[in-house]
C-alpha positions as CSV (number, residue, x, y, z in Angstrom):
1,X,153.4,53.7,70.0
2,X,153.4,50.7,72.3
3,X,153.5,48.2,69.9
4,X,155.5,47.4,66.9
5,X,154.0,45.7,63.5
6,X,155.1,41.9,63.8
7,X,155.3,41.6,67.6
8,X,153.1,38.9,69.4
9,X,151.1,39.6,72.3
10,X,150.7,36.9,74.9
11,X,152.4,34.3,72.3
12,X,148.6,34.9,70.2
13,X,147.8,38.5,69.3
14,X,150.0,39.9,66.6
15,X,150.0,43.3,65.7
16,X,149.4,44.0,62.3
17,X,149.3,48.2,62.2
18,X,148.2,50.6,64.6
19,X,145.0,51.9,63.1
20,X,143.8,55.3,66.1
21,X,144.3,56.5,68.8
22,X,141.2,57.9,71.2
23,X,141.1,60.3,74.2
24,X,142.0,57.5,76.4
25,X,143.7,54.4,74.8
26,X,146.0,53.3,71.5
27,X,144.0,50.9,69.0
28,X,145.7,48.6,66.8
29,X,145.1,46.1,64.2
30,X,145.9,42.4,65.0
31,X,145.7,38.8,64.0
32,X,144.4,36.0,66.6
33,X,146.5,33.4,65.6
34,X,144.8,30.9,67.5
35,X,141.5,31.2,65.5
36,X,142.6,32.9,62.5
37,X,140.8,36.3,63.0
38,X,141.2,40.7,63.1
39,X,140.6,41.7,65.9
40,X,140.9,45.3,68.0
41,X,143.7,45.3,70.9
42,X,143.1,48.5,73.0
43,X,145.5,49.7,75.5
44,X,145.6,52.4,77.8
45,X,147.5,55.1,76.3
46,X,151.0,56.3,77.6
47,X,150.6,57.7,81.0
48,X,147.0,56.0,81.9
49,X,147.7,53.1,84.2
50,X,144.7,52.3,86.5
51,X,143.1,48.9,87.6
52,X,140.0,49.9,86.2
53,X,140.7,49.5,82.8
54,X,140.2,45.2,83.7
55,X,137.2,46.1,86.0
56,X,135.9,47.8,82.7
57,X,136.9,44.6,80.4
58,X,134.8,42.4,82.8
59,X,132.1,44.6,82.4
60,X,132.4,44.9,78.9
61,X,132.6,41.1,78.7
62,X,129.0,41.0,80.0
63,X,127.3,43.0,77.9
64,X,126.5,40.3,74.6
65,X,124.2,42.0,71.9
66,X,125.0,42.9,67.8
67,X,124.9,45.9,68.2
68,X,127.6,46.2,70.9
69,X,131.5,45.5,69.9
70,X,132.3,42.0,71.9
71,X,135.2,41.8,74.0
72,X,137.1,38.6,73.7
73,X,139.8,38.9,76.2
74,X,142.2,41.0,78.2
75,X,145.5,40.7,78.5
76,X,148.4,41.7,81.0
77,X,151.8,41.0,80.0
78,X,154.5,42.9,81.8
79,X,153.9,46.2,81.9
80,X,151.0,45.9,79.1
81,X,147.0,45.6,79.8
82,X,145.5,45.0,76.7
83,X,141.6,44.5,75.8
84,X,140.9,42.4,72.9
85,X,137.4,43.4,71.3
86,X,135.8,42.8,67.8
87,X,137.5,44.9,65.0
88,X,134.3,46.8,63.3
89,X,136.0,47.8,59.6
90,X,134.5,51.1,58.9
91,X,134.5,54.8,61.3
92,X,133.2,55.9,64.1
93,X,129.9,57.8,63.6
94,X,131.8,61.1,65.1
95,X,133.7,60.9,62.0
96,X,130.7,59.9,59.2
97,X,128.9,63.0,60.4
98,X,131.9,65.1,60.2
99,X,133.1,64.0,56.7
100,X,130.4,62.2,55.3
101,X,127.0,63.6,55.9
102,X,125.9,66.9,56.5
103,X,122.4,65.3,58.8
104,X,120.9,62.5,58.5
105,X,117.0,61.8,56.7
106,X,114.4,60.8,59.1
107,X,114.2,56.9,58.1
108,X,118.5,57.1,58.6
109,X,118.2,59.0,61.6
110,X,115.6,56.4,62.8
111,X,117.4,53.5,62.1
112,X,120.9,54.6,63.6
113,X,118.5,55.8,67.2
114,X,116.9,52.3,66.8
115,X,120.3,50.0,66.9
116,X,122.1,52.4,69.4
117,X,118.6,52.1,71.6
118,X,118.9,48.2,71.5
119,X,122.7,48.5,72.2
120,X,121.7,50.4,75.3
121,X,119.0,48.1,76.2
122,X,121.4,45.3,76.2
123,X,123.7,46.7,78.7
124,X,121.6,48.4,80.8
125,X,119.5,44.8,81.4
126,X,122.8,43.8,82.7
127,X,123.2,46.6,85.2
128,X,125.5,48.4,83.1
129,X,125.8,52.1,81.8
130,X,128.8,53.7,79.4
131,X,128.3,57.1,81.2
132,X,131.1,58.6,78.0
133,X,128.2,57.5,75.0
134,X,129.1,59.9,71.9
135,X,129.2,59.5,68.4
136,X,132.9,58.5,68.1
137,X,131.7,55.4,71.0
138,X,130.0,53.9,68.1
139,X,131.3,52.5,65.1
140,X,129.3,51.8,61.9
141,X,130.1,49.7,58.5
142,X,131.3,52.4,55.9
143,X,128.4,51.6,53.7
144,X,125.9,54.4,53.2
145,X,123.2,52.8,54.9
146,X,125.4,52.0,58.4
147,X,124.2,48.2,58.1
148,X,126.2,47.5,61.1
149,X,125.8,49.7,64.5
150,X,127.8,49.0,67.3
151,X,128.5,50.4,70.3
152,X,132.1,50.6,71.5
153,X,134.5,50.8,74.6
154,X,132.4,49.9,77.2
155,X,135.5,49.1,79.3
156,X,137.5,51.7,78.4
157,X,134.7,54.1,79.1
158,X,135.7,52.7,82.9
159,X,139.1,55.0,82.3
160,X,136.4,57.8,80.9
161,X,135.2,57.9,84.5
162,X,138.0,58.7,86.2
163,X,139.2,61.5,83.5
164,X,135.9,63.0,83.0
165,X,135.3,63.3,87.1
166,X,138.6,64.8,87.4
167,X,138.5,67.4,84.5
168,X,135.0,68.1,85.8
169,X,136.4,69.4,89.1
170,X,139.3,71.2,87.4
171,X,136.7,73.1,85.1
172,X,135.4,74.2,88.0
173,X,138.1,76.1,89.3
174,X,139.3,76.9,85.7
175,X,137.7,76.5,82.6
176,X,140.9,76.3,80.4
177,X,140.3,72.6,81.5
178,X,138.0,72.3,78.8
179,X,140.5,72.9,75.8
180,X,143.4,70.8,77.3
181,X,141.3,67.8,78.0
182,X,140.2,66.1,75.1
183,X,138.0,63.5,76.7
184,X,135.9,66.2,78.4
185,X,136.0,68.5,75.5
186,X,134.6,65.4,73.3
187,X,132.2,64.4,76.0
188,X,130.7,68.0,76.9
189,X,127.9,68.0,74.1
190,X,126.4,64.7,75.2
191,X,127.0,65.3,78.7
192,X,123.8,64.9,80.6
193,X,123.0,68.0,83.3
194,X,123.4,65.7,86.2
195,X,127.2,64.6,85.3
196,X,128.0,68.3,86.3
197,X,126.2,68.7,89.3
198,X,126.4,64.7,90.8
199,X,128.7,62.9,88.3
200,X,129.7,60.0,91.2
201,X,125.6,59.4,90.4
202,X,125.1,59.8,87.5
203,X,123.8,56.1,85.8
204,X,121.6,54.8,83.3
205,X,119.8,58.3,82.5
206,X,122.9,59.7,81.3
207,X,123.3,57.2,78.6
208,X,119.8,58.3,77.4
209,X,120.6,61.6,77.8
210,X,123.4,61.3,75.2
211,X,120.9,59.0,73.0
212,X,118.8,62.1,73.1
213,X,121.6,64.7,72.0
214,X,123.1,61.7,69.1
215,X,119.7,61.8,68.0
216,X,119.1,65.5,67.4
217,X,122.3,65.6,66.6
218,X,121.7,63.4,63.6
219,X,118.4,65.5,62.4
220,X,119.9,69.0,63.0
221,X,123.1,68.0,61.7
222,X,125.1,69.4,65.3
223,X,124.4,68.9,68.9
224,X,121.6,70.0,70.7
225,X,124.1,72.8,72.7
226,X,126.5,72.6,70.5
227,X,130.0,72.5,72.0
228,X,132.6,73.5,74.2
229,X,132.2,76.3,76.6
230,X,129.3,77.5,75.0
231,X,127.3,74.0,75.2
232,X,128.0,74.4,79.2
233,X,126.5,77.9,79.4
234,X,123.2,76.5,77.5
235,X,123.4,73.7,79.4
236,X,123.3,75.7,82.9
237,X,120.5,77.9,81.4
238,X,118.4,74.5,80.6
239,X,118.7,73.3,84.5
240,X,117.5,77.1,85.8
241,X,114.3,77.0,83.4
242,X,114.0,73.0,84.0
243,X,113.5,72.7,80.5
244,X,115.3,72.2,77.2
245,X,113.9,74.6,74.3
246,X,114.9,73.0,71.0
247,X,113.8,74.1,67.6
248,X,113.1,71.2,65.4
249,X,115.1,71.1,62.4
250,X,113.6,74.0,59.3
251,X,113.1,71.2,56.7
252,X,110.6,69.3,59.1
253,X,107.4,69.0,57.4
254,X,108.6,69.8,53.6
255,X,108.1,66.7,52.9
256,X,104.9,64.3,53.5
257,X,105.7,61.0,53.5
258,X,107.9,61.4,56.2
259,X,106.0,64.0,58.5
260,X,104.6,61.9,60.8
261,X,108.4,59.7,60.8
262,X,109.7,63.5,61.4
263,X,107.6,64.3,64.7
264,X,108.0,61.3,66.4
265,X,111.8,61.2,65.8
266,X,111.3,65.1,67.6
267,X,109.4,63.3,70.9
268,X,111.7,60.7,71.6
269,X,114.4,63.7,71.1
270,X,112.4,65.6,73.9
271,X,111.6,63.0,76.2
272,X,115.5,61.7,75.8
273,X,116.3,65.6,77.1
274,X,114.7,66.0,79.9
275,X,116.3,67.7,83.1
276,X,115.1,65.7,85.6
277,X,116.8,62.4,84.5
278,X,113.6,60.5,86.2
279,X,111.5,61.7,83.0
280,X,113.6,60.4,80.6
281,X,112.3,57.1,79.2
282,X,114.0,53.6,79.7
283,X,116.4,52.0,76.9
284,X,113.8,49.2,76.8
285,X,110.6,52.2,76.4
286,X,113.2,53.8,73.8
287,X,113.9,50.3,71.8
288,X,109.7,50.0,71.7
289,X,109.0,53.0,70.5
290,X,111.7,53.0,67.7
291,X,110.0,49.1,66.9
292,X,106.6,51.0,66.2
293,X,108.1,53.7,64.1
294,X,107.4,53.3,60.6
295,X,110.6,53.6,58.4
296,X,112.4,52.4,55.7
297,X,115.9,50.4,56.1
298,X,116.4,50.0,52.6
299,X,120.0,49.5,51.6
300,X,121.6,52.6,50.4
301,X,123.8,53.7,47.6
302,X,126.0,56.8,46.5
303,X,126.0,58.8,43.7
304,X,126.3,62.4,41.8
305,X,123.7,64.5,40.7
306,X,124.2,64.1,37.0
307,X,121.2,66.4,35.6
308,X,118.8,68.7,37.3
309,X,116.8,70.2,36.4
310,X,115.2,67.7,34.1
311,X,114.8,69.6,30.5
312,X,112.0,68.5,27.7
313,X,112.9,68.6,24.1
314,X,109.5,71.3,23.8
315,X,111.9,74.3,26.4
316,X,110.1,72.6,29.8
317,X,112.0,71.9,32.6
318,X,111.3,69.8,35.8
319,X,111.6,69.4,39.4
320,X,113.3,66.1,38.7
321,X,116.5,65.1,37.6
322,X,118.6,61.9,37.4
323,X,121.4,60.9,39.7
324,X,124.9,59.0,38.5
325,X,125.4,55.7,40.6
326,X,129.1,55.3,41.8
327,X,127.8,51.5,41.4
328,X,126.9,52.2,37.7
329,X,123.8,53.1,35.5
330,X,121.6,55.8,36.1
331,X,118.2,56.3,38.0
332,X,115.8,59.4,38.3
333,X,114.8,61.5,41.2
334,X,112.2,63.9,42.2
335,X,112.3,67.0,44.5
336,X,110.4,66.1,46.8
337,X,112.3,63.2,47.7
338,X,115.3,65.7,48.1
339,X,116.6,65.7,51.5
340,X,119.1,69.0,51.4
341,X,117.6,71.4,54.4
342,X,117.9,74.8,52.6
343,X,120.4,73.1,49.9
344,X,118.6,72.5,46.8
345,X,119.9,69.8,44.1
346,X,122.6,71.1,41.9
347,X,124.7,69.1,39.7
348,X,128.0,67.5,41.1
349,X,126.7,67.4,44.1
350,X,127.3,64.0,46.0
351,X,123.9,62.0,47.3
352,X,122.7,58.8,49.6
353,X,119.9,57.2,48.3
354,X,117.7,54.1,47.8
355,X,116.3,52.4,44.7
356,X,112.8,51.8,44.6
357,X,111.2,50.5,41.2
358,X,110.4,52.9,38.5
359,X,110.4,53.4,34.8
360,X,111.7,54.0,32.5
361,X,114.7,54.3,35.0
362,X,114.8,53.2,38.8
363,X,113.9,56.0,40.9
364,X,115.8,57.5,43.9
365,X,114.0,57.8,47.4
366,X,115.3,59.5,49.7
367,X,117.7,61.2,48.2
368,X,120.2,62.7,50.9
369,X,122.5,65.4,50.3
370,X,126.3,64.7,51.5
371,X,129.3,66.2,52.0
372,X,131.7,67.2,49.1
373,X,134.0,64.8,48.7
């Protein structure tokens, strides 16, 4: 670690705890004591020392939108360069998807594409692009709905660059690059085609690109390659047919309400993917068509399945059952508002869901399976 707990940083930033550490910089927890506030300090981590990381803070500086993480200063005392951003209390969405949910319902899914879209939008209007956008680049609120969305380390991603380019090359010439790196090996499943062949020009389509994958990678529950080595080989095989050939997820249409939600989710996911990166759509095209999609961004809760199925004093059972709130009470749910792929409800296991009205109890809808806790 750089930093000790207790020690002030340019006579205002004191560290309170390290909190993680990413591919390419150390994160800790701090206090402004000039305006009584938590805030992120980022630093490059030991052995990453390049000028670009304050090129990257001035870009970051310039992007100004709620759904991207504000930077609100950098620092360089002695031998320290130190980016002060907005501290977002909650994870990353590379980690929600890997402990929390096991994919994401269409209004979800829709919601999380929309705010990462407008993030986007906001920073390419300025003439900037992230070019290293992945799940653990954006931090939501740990609240099952993911109220707030942000999109994160636009100026570190400026360090990204440099490493990715450079591992690129060396996976060229040998690809046990790909396990020692673990900013490439993070990037590779949201790595647009074009980074490969032409990273020095790859801009703006990238970052839709790996919209494109975040997005199927919410609905299918993994990326649209899937990883490491193998995501490159698929990857090579999309460029020589100069198409991607994506299966939409098995529990499409199971459920009507949300069919027509479902398909269009699946077009922007196609359109986001396209080889030639002068087909994909704009951030601003991508923002409008997620403003015309019709879903719900009803707060959500968490629960157990308490009973299911539903038994009737006469012997009958039902496709129903009702759900125990971790907030209290207890509410009814319906199988068709079941959101489990091939996983149907059993009792114990852990749900996401919203409240609409309903008697005699509140009822559930959707009701999205999670991960064990």
């Amino acid at each position: 670690m750089k930093f000790n707990a207790g020690e002030v940083i340019a006579g205002r930033y004191r560290i309170d705890a390290f909190h993680l550490e990413g591919g390419m910089q150390e994160v800790y927890r701090c206090s402004d004591l000039a305006l009584d506030r938590i805030v992120a300090l980022k630093t490059p981590r030991d052995g990453i020392v390049d000028k670009r990381f304050s090129r990257g803070a001035q870009m970051g500086a310039r992007v100004v939108h709620p759904n991207v993480a504000a930077t609100l200063d950098y620092v360089e005392e002695d031998s320290h360069r130190c980016l002060i951003e907005e501290f977002i209390d909650g994870k990353d969405l590379g980690r929600r998807l890997a402990s929390d949910f096991v994919f994401l319902d269409p209004s979800l899914s829709a919601w999380v594409v929309h705010n990462i879209a407008k993030g986007l939008q906001a920073a390419h209007s300025v003439g900037i692009c992230h070019r290293d956008l992945k799940p653990s680049n954006i931090m939501t609120s740990a609240d099952g709905h993911m109220d707030i969305i942000k999109l994160t380390d636009f100026g570190i991603a400026k360090l990204a660059e440099m490493e990715l380019e450079v591992e690129i090359e060396k996976f060229e010439q040998d690809e046990n690059t790909l396990t020692s790196s673990s900013t490439l090996l993070g990037a590779v499943p949201y790595l647009a085609p074009e980074c490969w062949s032409d990273w020095p020009n790859a801009g703006q389509p990238a970052d839709i690109w790996a919209l494109g994958s975040i997005a199927c990678h919410l609905l299918l529950g993994k990326p649209p390659f899937g990883g490491g080595k193998g995501a490159i080989m698929k990857m090579a095989q999309a460029q020589l047919a100069g198409k991607v050939e994506l299966n939409a997820p098995q529990w499409f249409g199971k459920h009507l309400e949300t069919a027509v939600l479902e398909q269009e989710l699946w077009t922007l996911v196609q359109s986001c993917l396209q080889i030639n990166p002068a087909l994909r759509p704009k951030a601003d095209e991508i923002v409008q068509k997620c403003e015309a999609l019709c879903y719900s961004a009803a707060p959500r809760q968490t629960g157990v399945i308490e009973i299911y199925p539903h038994k009737y004093p006469n012997g009958g059972t039902a496709t129903a059952g009702f759900i125990a709130m971790d907030s209290g009470g207890k509410a009814f749910f319906h199988i068709s508002d079941f959101f489990g792929a091939e996983v149907k409800p059993q009792v114990g296991q852990r749900i996401n869901f919203s409240i609409a009205a309903g008697r005699p109890r509140e009822r559930c809808s959707p009701v999205l399976l999670l991960q064990d806790a």
